[in-house]
Each structure stands twice: as C-alpha cells, then as structure tokens.
C-alpha positions as CSV (number, residue, x, y, z in Angstrom):
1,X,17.3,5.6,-4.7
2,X,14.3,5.1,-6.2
3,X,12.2,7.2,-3.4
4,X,14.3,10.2,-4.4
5,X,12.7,10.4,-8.2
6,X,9.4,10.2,-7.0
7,X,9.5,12.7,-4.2
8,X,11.3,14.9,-6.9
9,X,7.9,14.0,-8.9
10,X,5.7,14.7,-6.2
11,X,7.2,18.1,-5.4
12,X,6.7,19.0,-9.1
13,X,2.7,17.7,-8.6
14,X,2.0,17.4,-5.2
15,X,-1.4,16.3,-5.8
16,X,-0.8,13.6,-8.0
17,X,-1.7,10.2,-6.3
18,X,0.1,8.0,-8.8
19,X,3.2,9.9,-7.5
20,X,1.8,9.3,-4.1
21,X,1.7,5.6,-4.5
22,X,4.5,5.4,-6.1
23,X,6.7,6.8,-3.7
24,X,5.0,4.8,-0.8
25,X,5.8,1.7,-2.9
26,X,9.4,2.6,-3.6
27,X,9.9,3.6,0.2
28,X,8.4,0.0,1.3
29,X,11.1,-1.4,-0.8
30,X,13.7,0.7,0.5
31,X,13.2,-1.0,4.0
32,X,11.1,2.3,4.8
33,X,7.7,1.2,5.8
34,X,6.6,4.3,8.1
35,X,7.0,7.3,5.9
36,X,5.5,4.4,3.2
37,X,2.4,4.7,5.3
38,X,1.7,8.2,5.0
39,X,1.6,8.1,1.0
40,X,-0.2,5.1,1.2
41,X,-2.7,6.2,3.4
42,X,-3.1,9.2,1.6
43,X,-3.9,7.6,-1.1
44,X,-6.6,5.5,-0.1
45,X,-8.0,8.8,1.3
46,X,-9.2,9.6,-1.9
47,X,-9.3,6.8,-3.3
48,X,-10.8,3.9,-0.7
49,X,-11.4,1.5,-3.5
50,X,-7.4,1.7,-4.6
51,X,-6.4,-2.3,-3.5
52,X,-2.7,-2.1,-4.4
53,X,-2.5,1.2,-2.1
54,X,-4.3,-1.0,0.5
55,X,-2.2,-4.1,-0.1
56,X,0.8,-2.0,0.2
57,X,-0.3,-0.4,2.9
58,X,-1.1,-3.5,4.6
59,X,2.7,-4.9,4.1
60,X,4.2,-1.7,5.7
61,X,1.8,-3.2,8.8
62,X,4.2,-6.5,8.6
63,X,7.2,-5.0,8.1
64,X,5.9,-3.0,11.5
65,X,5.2,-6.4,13.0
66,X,1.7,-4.4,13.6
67,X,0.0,-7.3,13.1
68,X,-3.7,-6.6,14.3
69,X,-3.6,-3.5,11.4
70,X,-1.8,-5.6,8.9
71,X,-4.9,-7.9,9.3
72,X,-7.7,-5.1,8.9
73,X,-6.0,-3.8,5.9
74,X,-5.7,-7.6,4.3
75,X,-9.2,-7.9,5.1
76,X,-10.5,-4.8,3.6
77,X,-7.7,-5.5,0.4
78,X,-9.3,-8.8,0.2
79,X,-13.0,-7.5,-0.3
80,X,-12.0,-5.2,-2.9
81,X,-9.8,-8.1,-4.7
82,X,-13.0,-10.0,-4.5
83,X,-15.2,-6.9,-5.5
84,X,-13.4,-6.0,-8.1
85,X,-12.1,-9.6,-9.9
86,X,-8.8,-9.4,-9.3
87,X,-7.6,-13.2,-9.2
88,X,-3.7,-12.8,-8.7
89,X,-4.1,-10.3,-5.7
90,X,-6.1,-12.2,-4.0
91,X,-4.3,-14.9,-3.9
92,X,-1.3,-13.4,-2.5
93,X,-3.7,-11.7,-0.1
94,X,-4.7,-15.2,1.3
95,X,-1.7,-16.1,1.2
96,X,-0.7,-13.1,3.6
97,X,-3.2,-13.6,6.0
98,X,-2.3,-17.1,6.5
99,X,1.1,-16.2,7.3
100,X,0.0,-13.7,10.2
C-alpha cells in the first residue's frame, strides 16, 4: 500500500510536511479518511495557505459524511484557489460544494 512507503518516509523525517501530505493523501485513497485528517491537518498547521492539504482535507469531511466541516474547509480552499490563481482547483472546488 501506498500509505506504508510514506509512513516509512515520515519515520525517516518526521518533520517533513511533504511526507505529511503525502501520506494523508495516500490514506484518503485507501478508503482511510480519519487518520488522513490528522496529516492533513497537520499540515495546514504550518502551512494555512497549503490549498491541496485543505482540499484534501475537506474530502476526508465527505467521505465522513461531516458535511457542515466539509463545507468550511471548501470554503476556506476556495478563497485560497481564488487568492492564489489557481483555475482547475477551483473549479472542482465549486463543483464540491454544489454537490453538498
């Protein structure tokens, strides 16, 4: 699985957030989205700005059917898209929202 590179990774540099994210990412799409959360979340801790962590996180909120913190996340994923010019990811972020 996918997960266990990355939390091999992450034990080697526990500080790294790209292993972070990565790991949240692969666990999301191994059908995992709670223990996704925490290395999401950890990584919009020090990074706040990170909009695929936040998008990411905000699909782990789906898969949860936690709908009301799904749309916070989208929300707060959508500003950045928008702050930061990303077209595509927006985009699919509408798209989200209108499918909560």
């Amino acid at each position: 699985m996918k997960s266990e590179k990355y939390k091999d990774l992450l034990e080697s540099n526990p500080e790294s957030e790209l292993f972070k994210f990565s790991l949240g990412q692969a666990l999301l799409e191994e059908n995992n989205p709670t223990e996704a959360i925490d290395y999401l979340s950890a990584c919009l801790e020090k990074k706040p700005d990170w909009m695929m962590a936040s998008i990411r996180r905000a699909k782990c909120f789906i898969a949860l059917k936690e709908r009301a913190n799904a749309r916070e996340e989208l929300e707060r994923s959508l500003e950045l898209a928008i702050d930061q010019r990303h077209e595509a990811p927006e985009i699919e972020i509408r798209k989200l929202l209108d499918s909560l």
